[in-house]
N, C-alpha and C positions, 0 to 999 in steps of 0.2 A: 474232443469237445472244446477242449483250451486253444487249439488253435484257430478253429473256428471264430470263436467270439472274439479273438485279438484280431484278426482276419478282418471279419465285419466294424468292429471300433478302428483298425487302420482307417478302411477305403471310409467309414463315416469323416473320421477327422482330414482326410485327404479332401471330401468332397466341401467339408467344412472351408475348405480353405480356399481351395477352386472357386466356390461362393462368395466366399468374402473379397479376394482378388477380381473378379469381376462385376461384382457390383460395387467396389471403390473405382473401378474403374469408367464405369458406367454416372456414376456419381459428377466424377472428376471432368467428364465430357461434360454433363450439363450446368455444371455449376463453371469453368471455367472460363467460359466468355463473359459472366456477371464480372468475375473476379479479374481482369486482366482488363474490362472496362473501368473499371473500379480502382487498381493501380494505375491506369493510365490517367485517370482525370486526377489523383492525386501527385502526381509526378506534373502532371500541367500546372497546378497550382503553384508548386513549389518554385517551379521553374519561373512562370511567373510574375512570382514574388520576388523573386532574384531579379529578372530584369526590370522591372520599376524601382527596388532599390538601387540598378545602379544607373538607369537614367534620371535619379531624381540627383546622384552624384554628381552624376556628369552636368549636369545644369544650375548644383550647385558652387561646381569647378566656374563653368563659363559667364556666371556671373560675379564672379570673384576675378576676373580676367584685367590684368593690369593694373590691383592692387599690389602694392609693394606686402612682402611677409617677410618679418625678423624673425627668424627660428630660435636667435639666445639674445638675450640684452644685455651689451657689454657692462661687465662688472665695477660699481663706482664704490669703490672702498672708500671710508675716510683713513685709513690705514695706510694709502699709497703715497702719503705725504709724508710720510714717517722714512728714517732712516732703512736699508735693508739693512746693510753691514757696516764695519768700522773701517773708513776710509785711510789709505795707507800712503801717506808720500813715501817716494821713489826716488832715486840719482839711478842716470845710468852711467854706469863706470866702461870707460876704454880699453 
């Protein structure tokens, strides 16, 4: 009688399962095209947005076009007027 009812709770929890395997699967068929529609227009977006930001670069590059750009502004110390070091007369000897 014990084997029986473990016999019957196997093939239950087997079919339990067989069940649920196919109707995730069954699931996954009809919800997939929503969802791969759905990634795709968000991936367009994205992309999108990348290229207007970088043709609005580019256009802010070609209107800047033959402007002069100083990347450092040479350094005006009042300081440079000042001695470095202590200056040393010299002979040269033969």
């Amino acid at each position: 009688m014990l084997q029986a009812a473990s016999l019957i709770g196997f093939l239950r929890t087997i079919l339990v399962i067989v069940l649920i395997y196919y109707g995730i699967k069954i699931l996954i068929r009809f919800f997939a095209p929503y969802f791969v529609r759905y990634m795709s227009k968000k991936m367009q977006e994205r992309f999108g947005g990348q290229f207007q930001q970088q043709q609005r670069q580019q256009q802010a590059q070609n209107e800047r076009a033959g402007e002069t750009v100083i990347d450092k502004v040479p350094n005006s110390d009042k300081n440079s007027d000042k001695e470095v070091g202590e200056y040393i007369d010299y002979e040269e000897i033969d």
